[in-house]
FIKETI-618102 format. One record per residue (C-alpha): residue number from 0; residue in one letter; chain; y, x, z. Coordinates in Angstrom, 3 decimals, m for minus. Example, Ala and Ser with C-alpha at 12.3 -4.5 7.8 and 13.67 -1.06 7.14 Angstrom:
r seq = 0&type = a&mol = A&yy = m4.500&xx = 12.300&zz = 7.800
r seq = 1&type = s&mol = A&yy = m1.060&xx = 13.670&zz = 7.140
This chain:
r seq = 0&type = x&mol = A&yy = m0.777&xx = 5.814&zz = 26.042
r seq = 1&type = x&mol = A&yy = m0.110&xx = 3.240&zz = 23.333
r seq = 2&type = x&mol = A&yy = m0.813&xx = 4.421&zz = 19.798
r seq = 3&type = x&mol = A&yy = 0.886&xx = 3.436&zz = 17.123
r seq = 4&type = x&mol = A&yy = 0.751&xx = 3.769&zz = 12.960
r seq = 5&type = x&mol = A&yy = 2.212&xx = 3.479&zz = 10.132
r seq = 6&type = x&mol = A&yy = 0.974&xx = 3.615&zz = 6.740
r seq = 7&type = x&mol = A&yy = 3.384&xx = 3.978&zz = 3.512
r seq = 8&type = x&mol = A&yy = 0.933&xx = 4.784&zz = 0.362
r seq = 9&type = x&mol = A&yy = m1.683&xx = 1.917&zz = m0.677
r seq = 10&type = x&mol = A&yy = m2.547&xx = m0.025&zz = m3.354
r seq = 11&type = x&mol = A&yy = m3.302&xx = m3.917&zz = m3.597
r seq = 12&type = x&mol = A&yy = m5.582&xx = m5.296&zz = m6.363
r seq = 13&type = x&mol = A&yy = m2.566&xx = m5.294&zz = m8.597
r seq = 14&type = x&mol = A&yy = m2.902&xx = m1.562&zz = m9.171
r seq = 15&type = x&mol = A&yy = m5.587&xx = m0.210&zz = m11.314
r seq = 16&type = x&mol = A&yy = m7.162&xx = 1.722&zz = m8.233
r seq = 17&type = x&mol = A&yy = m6.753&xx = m1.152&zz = m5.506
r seq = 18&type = x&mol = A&yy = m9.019&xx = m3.839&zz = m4.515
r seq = 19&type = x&mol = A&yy = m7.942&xx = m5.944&zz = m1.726
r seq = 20&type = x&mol = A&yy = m5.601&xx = m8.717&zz = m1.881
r seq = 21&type = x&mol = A&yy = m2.243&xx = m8.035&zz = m0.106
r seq = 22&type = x&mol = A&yy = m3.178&xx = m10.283&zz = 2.877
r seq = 23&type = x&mol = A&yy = m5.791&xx = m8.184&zz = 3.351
r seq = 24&type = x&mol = A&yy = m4.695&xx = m4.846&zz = 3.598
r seq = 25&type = x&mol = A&yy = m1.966&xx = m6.409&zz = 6.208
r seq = 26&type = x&mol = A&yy = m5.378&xx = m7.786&zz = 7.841
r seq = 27&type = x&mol = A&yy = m6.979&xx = m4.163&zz = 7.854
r seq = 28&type = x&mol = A&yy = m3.545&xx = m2.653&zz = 8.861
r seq = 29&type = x&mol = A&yy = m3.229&xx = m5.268&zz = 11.807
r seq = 30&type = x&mol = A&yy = m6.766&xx = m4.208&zz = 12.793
r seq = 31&type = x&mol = A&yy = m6.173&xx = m0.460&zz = 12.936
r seq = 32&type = x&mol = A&yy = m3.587&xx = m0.763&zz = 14.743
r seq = 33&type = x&mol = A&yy = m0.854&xx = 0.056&zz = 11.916
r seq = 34&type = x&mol = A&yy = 3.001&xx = m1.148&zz = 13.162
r seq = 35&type = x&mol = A&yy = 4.655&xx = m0.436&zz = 9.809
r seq = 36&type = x&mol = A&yy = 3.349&xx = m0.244&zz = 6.566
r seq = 37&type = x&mol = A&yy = 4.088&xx = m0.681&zz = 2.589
r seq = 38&type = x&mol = A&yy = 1.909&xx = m1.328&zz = m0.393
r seq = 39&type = x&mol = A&yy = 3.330&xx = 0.802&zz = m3.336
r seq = 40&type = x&mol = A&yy = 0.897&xx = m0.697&zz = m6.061
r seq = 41&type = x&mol = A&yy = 1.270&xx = 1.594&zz = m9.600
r seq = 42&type = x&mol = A&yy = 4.223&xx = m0.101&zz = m11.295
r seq = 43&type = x&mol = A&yy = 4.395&xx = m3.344&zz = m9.929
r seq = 44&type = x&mol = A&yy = 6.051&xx = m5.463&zz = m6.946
r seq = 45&type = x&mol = A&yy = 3.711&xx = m7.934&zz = m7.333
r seq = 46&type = x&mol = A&yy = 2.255&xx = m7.962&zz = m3.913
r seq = 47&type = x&mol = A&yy = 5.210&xx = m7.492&zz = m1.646
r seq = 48&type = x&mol = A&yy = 6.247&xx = m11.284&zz = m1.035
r seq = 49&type = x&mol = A&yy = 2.419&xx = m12.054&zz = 0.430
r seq = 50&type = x&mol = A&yy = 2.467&xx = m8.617&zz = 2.512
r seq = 51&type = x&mol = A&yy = 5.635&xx = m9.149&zz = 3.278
r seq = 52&type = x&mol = A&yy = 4.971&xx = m12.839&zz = 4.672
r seq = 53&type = x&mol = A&yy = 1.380&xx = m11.712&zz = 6.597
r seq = 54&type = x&mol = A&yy = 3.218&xx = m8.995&zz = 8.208
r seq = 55&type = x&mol = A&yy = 5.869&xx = m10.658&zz = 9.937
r seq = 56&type = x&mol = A&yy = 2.486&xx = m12.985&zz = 10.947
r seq = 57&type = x&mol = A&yy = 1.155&xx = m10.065&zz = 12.502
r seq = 58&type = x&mol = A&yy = 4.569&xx = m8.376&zz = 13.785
r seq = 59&type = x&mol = A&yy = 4.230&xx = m5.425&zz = 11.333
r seq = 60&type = x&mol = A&yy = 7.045&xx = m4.110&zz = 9.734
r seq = 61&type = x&mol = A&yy = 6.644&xx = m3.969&zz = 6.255
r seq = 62&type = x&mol = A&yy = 9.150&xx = m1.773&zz = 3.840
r seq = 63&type = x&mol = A&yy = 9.277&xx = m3.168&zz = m0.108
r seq = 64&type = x&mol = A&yy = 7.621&xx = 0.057&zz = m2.354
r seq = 65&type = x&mol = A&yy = 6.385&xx = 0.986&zz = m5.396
r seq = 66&type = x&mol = A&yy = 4.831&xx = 4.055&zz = m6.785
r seq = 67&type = x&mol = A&yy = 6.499&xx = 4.865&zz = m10.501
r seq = 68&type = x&mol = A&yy = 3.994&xx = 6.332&zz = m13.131
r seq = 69&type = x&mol = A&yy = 6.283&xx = 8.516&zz = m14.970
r seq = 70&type = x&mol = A&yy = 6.321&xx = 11.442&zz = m17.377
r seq = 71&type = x&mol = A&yy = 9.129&xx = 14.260&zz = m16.974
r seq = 72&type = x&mol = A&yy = 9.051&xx = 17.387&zz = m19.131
r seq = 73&type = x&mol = A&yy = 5.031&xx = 16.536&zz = m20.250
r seq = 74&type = x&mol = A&yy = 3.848&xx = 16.339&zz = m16.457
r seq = 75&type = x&mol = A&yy = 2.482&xx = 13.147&zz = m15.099
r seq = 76&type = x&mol = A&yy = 4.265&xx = 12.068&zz = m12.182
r seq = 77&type = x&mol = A&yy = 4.524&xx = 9.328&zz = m9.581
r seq = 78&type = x&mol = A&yy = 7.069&xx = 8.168&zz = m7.850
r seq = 79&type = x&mol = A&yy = 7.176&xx = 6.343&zz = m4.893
r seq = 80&type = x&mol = A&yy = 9.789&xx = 4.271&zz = m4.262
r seq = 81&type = x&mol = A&yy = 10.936&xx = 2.775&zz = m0.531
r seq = 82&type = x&mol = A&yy = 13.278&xx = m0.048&zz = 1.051
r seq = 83&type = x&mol = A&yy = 13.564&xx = m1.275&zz = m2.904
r seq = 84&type = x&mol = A&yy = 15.382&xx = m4.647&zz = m4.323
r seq = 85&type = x&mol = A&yy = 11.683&xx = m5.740&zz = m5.144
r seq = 86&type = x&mol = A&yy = 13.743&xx = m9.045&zz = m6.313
r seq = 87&type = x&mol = A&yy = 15.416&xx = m7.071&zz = m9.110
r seq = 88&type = x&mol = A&yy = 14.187&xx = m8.154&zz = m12.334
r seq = 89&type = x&mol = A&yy = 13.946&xx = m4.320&zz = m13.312
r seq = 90&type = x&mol = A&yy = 10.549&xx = m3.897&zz = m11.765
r seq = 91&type = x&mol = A&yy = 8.803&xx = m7.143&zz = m13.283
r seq = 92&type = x&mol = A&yy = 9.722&xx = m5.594&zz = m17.157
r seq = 93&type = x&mol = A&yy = 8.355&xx = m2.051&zz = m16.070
r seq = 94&type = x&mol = A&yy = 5.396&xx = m3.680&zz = m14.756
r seq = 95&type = x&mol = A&yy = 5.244&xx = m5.936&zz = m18.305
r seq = 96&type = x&mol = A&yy = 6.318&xx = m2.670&zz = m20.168
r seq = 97&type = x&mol = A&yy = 3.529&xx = m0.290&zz = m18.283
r seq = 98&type = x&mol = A&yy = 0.807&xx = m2.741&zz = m18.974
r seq = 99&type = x&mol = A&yy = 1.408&xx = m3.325&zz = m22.525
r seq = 100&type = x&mol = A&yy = 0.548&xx = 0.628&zz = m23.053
r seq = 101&type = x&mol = A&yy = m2.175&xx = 0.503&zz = m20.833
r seq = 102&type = x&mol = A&yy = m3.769&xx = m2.198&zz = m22.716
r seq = 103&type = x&mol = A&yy = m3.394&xx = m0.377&zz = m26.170
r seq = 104&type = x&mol = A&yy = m4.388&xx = 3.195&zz = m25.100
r seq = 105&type = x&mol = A&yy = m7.952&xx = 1.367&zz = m23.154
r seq = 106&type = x&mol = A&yy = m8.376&xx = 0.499&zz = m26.561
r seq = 107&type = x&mol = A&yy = m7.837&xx = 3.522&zz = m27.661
r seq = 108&type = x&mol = A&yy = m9.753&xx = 5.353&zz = m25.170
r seq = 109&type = x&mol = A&yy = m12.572&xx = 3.342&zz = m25.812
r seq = 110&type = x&mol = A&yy = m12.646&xx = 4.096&zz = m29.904
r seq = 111&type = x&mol = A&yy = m12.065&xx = 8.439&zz = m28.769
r seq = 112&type = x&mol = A&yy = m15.370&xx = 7.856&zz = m26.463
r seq = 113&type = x&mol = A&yy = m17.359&xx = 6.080&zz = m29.298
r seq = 114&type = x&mol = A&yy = m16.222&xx = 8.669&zz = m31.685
r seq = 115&type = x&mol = A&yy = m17.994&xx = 11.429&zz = m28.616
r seq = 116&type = x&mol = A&yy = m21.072&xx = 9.601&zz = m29.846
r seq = 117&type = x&mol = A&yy = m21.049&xx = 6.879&zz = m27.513
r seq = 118&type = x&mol = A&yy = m21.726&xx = 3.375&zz = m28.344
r seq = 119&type = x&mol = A&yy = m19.896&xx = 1.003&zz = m25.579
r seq = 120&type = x&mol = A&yy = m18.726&xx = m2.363&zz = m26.451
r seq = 121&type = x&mol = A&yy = m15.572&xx = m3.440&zz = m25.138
r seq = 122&type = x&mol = A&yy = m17.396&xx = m6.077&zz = m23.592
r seq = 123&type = x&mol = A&yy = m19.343&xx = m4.008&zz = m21.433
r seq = 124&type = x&mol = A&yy = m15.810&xx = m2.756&zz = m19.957
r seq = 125&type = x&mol = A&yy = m14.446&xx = m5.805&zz = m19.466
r seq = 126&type = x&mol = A&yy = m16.952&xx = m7.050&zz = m17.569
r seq = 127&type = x&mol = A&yy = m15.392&xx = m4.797&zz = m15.180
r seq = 128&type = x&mol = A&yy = m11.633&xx = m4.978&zz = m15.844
r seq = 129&type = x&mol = A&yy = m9.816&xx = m7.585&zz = m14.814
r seq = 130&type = x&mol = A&yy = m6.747&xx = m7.156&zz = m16.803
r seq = 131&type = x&mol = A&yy = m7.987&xx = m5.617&zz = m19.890
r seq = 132&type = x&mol = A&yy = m7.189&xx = m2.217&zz = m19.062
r seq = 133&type = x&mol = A&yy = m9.951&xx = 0.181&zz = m18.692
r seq = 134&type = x&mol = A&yy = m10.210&xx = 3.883&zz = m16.134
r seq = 135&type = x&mol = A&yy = m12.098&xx = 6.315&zz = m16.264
r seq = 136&type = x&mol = A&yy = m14.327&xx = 5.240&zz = m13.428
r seq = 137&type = x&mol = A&yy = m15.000&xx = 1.784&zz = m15.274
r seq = 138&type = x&mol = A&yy = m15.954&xx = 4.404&zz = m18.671
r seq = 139&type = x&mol = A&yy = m18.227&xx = 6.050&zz = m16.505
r seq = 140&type = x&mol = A&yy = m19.960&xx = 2.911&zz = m14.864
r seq = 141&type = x&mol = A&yy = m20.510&xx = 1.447&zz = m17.977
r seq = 142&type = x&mol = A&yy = m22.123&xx = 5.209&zz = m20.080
r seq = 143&type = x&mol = A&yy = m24.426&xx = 5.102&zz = m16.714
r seq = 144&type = x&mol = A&yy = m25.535&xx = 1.357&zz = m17.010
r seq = 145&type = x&mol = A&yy = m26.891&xx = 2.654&zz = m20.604
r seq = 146&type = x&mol = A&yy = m30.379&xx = 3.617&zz = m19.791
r seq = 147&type = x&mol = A&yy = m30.959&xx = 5.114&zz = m23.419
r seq = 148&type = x&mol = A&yy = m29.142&xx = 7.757&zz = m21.854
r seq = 149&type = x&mol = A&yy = m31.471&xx = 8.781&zz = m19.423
r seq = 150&type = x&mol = A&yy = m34.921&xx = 9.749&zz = m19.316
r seq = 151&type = x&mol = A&yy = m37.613&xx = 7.167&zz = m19.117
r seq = 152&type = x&mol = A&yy = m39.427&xx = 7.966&zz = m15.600
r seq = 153&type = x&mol = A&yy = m37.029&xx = 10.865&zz = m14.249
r seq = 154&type = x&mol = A&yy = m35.542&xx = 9.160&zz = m10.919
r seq = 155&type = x&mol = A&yy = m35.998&xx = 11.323&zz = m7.959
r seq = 156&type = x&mol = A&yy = m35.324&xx = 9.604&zz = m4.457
r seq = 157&type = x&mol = A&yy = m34.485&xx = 11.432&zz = m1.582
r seq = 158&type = x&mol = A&yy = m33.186&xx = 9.098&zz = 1.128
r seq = 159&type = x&mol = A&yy = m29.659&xx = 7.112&zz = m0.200
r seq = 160&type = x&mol = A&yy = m29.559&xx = 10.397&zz = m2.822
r seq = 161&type = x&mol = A&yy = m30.978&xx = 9.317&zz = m6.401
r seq = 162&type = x&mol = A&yy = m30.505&xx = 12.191&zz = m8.713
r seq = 163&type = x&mol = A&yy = m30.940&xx = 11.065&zz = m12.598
r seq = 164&type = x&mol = A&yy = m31.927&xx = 13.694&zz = m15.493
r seq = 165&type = x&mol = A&yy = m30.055&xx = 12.712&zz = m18.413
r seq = 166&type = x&mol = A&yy = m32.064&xx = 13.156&zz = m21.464
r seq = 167&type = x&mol = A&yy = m29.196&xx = 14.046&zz = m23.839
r seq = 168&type = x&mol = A&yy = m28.064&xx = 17.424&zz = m22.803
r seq = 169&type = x&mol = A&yy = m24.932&xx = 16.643&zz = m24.027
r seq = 170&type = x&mol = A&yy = m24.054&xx = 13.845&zz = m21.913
r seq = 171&type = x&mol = A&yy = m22.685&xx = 15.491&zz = m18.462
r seq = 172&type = x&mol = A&yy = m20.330&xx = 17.665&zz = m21.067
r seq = 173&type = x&mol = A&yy = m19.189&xx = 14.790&zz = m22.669
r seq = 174&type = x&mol = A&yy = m18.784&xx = 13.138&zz = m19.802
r seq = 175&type = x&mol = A&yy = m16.776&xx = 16.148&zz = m18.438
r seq = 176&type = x&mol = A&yy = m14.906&xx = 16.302&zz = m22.023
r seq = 177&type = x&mol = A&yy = m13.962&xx = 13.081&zz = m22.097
r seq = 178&type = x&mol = A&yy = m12.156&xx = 13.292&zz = m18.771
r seq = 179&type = x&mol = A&yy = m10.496&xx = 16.048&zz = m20.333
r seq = 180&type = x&mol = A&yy = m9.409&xx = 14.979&zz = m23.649
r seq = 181&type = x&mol = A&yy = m9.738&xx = 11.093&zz = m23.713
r seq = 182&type = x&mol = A&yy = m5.931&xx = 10.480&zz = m23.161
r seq = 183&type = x&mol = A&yy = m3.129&xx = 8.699&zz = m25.475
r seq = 184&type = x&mol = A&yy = 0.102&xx = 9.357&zz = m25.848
r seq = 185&type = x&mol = A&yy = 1.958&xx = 5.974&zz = m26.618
C-alpha cells in the first residue's frame, strides 16, 4: 500500500519560530514522503514563490497559506489562512505592519527584563536575531550564556543531562515571571 501525506502548518525562516529555507522544507517534505503541503509562516507570504517553484520540481502540490497573528476580544489568536491571493499586496503591508511592532515591543521587552534585574545588552540578542526582533527563547539563551548567574563549580553531568544550580534564587522565578508578564501592548 502506497502512503501518502500531506502537511498544511509549518514555518520557513521567515517566521520567528522557523529555520529552514523554503526549498528546504519542500526537500524534507519530498523526503518523507509528503504529496501536498503549505508553509503558513506568521504574517508573511514571503516564502511561497520558492516553495511553490521546488514543489512542482518535486510533484508536490503546494496550497499558498499564511497563519494571521491576531487579537479578538484580548485573546491571542492565529489564523491560518489557505488557497490565498499570496500576490495581493495586502499581505506584504501586514507583514511590514506586524514587524514594525515586533521590533518596538523586543525593545521593549528587553528594557521590562533589565528592569527584573537583568543586565542584557541588546547586542547579546542580536547576535541571535536575525531581524531585530527578539522571543522568548532568544531572552532565555542569552540570561543562560551569563555565567554570573550561576554558581562557580555546580555542573552536574549525568549522560547528555547537565543540570545547573543557579546561584541567585531568584532567577528560575524571574525567569518564570518574565514569561508571564514581559509582554507589550502596542
Amino acid at each position: 500500500m502506497n502512503k501518502s501525506y500531506i502537511d498544511l502548518h509549518m514555518h520557513s525562516l521567515y517566521s520567528d519560530d522557523g529555520e529552514f529555507t523554503p526549498t528546504q522544507l519542500v526537500e524534507m517534505c519530498h523526503e518523507a514522503g509528503v504529496k501536498i503541503m503549505a508553509i503558513a509562516d506568521h504574517n508573511w507570504v514571503k516564502a511561497i514563490d520558492e516553495a511553490k517553484k521546488k514543489a512542482e520540481e518535486l510533484k508536490i502540490k503546494y496550497i499558498p497559506a499564511i497563519e494571521i497573528d491576531c487579537t479578538y476580544k484580548e485573546i491571542n489568536l492565529h489564523v491560518l489562512g489557505y488557497g490565498i491571493d499570496y500576490t495581493n499586496p495586502a499581505f506584504n503591508q501586514l507583514g511590514e505592519d506586524i514587524l514594525k511592532q515586533e521590533l518596538n515591543c523586543s525593545l521593549k521587552k528587553l528594557e521590562l527584563t533589565n528592569q527584573l534585574g537583568f543586565d542584557l545588552k541588546k547586542e547579546q540578542l542580536d547576535a541571535l536575531s536575525s531581524n531585530g526582533v527578539y522571543t522568548g527563547e532568544m531572552f532565555g539563551e542569552a540570561l543562560l550564556k551569563d555565567e554570573s548567574l550561576f554558581c562557580a563549580n555546580c555542573q552536574h553531568h549525568s549522560g547528555n543531562f547537565v543540570e545547573t544550580h543557579i546561584s541567585n534564587p531568584q532567577f528560575p522565578y524571574e525567569l518564570y515571571i518574565y514569561n508571564l508578564l514581559v509582554i507589550c501592548d502596542l
